[in-house]
C-alpha positions as a printed Julia matrix, in Angstrom:
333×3 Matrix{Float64}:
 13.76  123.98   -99.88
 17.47  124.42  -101.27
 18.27  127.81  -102.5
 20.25  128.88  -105.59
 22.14  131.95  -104.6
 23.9   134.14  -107.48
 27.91  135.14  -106.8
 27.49  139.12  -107.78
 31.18  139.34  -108.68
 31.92  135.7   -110.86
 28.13  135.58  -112.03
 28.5   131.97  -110.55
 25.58  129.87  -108.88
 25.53  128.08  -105.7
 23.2   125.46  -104.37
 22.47  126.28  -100.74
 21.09  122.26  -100.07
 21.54  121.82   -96.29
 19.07  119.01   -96.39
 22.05  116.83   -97.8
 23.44  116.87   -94.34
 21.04  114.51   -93.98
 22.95  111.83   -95.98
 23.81  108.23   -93.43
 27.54  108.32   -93.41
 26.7   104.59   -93.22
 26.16  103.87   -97.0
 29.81  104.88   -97.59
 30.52  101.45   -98.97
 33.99  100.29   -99.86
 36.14   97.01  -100.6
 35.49   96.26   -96.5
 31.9    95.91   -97.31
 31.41   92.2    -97.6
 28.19   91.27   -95.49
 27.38   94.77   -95.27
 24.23   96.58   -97.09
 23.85   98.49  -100.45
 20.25   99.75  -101.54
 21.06   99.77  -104.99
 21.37   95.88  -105.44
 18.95   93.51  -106.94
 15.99   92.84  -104.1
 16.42   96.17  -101.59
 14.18   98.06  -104.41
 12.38   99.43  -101.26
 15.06  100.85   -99.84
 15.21  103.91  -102.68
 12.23  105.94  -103.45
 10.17  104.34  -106.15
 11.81  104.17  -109.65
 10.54  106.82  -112.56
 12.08  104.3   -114.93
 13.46  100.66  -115.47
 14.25   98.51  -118.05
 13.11   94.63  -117.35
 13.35   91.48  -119.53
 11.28   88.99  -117.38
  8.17   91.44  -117.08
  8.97   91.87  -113.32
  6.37   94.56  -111.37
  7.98   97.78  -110.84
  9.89   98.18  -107.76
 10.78   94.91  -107.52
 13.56   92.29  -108.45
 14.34   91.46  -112.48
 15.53   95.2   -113.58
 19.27   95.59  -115.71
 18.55   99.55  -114.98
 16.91  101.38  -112.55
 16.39  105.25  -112.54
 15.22  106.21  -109.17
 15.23  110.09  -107.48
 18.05  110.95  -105.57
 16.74  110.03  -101.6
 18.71  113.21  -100.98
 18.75  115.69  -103.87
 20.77  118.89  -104.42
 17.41  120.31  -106.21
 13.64  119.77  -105.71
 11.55  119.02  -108.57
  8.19  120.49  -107.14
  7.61  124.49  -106.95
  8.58  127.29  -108.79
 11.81  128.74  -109.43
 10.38  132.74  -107.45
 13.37  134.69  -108.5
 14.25  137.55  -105.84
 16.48  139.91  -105.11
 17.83  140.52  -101.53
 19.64  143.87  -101.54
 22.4   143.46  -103.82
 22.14  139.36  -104.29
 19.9   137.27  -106.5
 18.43  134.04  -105.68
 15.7   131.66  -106.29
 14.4   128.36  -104.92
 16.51  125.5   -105.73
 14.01  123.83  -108.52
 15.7   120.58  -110.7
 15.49  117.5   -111.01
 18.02  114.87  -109.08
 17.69  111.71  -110.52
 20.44  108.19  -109.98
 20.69  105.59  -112.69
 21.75  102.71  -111.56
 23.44  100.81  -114.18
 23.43   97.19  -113.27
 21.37   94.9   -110.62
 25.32   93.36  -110.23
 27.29   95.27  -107.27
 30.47   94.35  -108.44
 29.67   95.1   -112.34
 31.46   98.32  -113.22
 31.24  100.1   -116.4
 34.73   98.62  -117.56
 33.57   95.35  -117.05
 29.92   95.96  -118.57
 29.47   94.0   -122.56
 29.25   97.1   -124.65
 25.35   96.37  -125.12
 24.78   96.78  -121.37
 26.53  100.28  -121.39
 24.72  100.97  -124.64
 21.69  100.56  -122.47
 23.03  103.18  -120.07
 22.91  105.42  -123.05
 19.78  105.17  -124.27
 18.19  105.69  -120.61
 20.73  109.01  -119.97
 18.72  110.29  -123.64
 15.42  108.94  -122.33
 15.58  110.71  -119.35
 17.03  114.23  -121.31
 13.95  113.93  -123.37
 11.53  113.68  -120.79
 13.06  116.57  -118.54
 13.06  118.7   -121.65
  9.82  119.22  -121.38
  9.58  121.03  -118.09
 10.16  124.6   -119.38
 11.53  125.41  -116.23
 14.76  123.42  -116.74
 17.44  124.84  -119.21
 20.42  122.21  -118.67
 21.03  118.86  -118.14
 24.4   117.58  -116.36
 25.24  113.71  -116.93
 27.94  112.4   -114.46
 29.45  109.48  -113.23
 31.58  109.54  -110.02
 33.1   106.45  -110.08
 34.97  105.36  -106.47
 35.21  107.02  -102.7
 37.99  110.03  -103.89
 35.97  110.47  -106.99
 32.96  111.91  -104.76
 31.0   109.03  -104.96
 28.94  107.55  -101.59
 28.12  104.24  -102.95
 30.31  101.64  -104.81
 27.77   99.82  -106.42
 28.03  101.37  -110.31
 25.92  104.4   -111.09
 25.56  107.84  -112.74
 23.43  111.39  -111.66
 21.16  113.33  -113.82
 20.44  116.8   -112.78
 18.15  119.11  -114.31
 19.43  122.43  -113.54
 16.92  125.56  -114.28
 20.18  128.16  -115.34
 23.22  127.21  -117.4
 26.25  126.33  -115.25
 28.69  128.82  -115.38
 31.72  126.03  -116.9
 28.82  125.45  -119.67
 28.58  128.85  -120.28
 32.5   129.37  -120.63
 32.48  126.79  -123.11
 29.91  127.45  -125.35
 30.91  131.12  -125.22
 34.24  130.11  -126.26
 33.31  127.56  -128.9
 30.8   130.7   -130.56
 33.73  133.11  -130.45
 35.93  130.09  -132.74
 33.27  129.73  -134.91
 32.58  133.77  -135.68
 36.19  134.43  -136.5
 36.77  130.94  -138.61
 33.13  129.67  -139.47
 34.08  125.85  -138.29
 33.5   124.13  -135.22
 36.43  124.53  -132.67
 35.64  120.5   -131.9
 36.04  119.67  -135.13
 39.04  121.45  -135.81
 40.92  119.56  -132.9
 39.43  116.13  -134.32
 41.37  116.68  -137.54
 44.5   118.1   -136.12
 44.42  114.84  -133.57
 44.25  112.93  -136.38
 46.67  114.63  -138.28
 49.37  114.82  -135.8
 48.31  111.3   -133.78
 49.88  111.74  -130.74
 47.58  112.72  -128.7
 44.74  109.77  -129.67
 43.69  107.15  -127.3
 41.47  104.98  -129.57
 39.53  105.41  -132.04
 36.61  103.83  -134.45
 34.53  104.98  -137.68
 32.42  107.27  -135.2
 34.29  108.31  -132.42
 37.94  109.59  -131.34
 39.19  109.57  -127.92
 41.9   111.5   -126.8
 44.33  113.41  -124.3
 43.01  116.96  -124.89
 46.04  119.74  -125.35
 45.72  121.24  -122.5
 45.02  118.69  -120.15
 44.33  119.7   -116.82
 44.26  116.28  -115.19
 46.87  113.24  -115.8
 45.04  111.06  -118.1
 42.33  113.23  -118.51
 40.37  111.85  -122.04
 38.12  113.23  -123.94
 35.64  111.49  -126.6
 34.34  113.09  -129.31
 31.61  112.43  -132.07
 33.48  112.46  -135.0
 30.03  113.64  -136.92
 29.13  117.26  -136.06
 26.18  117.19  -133.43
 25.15  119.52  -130.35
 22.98  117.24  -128.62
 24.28  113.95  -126.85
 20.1   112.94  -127.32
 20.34  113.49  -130.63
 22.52  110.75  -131.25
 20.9   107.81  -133.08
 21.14  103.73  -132.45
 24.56  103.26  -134.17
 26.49  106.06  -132.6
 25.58  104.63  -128.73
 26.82  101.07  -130.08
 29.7   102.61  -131.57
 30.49  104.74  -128.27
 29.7   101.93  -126.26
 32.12   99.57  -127.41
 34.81  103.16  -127.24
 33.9   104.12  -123.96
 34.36  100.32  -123.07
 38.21  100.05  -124.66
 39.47  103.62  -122.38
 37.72  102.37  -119.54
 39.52   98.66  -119.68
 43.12  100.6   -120.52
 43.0   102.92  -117.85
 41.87   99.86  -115.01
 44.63   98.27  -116.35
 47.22  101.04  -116.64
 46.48  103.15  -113.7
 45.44  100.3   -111.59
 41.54  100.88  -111.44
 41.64  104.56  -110.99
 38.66  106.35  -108.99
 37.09  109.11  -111.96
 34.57  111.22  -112.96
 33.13  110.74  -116.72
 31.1   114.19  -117.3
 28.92  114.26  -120.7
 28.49  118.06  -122.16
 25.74  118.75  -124.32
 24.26  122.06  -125.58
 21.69  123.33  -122.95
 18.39  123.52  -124.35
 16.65  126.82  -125.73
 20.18  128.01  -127.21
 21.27  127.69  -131.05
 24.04  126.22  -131.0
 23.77  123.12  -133.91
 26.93  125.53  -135.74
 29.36  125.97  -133.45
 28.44  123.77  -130.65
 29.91  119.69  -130.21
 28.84  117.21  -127.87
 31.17  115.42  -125.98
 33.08  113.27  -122.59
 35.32  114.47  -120.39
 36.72  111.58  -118.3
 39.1   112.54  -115.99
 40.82  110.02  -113.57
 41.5   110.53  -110.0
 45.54  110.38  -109.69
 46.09  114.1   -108.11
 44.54  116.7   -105.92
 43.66  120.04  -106.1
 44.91  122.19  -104.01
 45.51  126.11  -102.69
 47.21  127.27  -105.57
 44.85  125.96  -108.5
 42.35  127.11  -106.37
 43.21  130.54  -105.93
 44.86  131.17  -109.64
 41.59  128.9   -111.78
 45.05  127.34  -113.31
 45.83  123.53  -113.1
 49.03  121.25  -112.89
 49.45  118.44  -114.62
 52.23  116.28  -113.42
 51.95  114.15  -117.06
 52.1   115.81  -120.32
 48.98  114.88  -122.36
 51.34  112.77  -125.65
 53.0   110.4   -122.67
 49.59  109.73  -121.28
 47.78  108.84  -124.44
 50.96  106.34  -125.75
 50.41  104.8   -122.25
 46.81  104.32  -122.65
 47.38  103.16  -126.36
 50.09  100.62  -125.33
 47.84   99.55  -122.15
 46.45   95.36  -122.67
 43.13   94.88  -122.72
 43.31   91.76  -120.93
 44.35   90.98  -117.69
């Protein structure tokens, strides 16, 4: 059973998870793998553990061949879903048993489909099973947060090549999710707006700093980026909840998400990233002050001792050159 163990002095949480030693070094796929295995594509459905959800056109059987999406547990999760969370003290430290939920979507039966090349109704369909999922875990009153990520490539974190994204249920509120809702309360008690939408209109005021843009959504180099390239994308209607979000929004994001993803393959030569999606953790009232959004955040540098050791970050590129060189990047090859 993995253990979540309490850091007395930063009030941050680890997961203790030795079982993910486990993992076969073997499924590190990358562009040598021609002829070589992956159990994510179309037909090795028994080769993950059976799927909670799918979405099929043909009627196919579950666990078999005929899916566009599978969600499937993680074969080696950080977190356990079964137990209780038994919340102890030993002397001065706090910990409890590492309860969640570790679940992989996996976003196309196509191994070489990535999300840049996906039609914008395909990642919608992403989308809608990331807020299908949320709304199911919400209902275990032992979870209070629910991460979204995608690591996309080997220096990005991620094991497998063939296109996917983790949900984890998480039964405390990450200590970064914390920071940031703490901070986004604190904006909205001295000036009664929503930090988020403050930025949005000074973006659009000033320009610079704006990747692309349509009627719903803005995406952007944030201020103070700490990555080069980093981009954010923002709702521009006030919302909390990424599962809140209704039909038109996930088209209109879809077809956004699509556009940065196709300028920064073809500026930055297919970059390995992470795309993170924040949303209010559940139980908290936050609707005020609180705004969904994406962080995606390209894999050009490293970090190293000194960001490390300070929490501080440097960015080689200032956040106005990387947007114009997103904003100038073709969309075609």
């Amino acid at each position: 059973m993995p253990e979540l163990r309490r850091d007395p002095i930063t009030g941050r949480w680890v997961i203790i998870s030795t079982e993910r030693e486990k993992r076969p070094t073997s499924f590190k796929l990358t562009v040598e793998r021609k002829g070589g295995f992956c159990p994510f594509c179309e037909g090795n459905e028994q080769h993950t553990p059976s799927e909670i959800m799918a979405y099929r056109s043909n009627g196919s059987e579950r666990d078999t061949a005929g899916w566009t999406l599978r969600v499937v547990p993680n074969k080696y999760p950080a977190l356990h879903i079964e137990g209780e969370l038994n919340r102890e003290g030993e002397g001065m430290f706090d910990k409890m048993n590492g309860i969640g939920a570790h679940e992989v979507v996996v976003e196309s039966p196509d191994h070489e489909m990535t999300m840049a090349k996906m039609e914008p109704t395909h990642i919608e369909n992403v989308f809608w099973a990331f807020r299908d999922r949320m709304l199911d875990l919400k209902r275990d009153k032992r979870f209070r947060y629910i991460l979204i990520f995608k690591n996309q490539g080997e220096a990005a974190g991620a094991t497998l090549d063939h296109s996917h994204s983790q949900i984890i249920a998480l039964p405390i509120i990450p200590k970064l999710a914390s920071e940031e809702i703490t901070g986004a309360k604190a904006y909205f008690n001295y000036k009664e707006r929503c930090v988020y939408c403050d930025i949005i209109a000074q973006e659009k005021a000033e320009s610079t700093r704006i990747v692309e843009e349509n009627p719903d959504f803005i995406a952007i180099s944030p201020f103070a980026a700490r990555f080069p390239f980093e981009t954010w994308i923002l709702p521009k209607q006030h919302s909390a909840f990424f599962e809140n979000a209704q039909k038109k929004e996930y088209e209109s994001l879809s077809k956004l998400l699509r556009i940065v993803l196709t300028k920064m393959d073809r500026a930055l030569a297919t970059p390995p990233y992470n795309m993170i999606i924040h949303s209010s953790p559940f139980y908290e009232n936050t609707q005020d002050f609180y705004h969904w959004h994406i962080e995606l955040m390209p894999k050009l540098t490293k970090v190293a001792g000194f960001e490390s050791g300070t929490g501080f970050y440097i960015n080689p590129t200032s956040p106005e050159e990387a947007a114009q060189f997103l904003r100038e990047a073709s969309l075609s090859g």
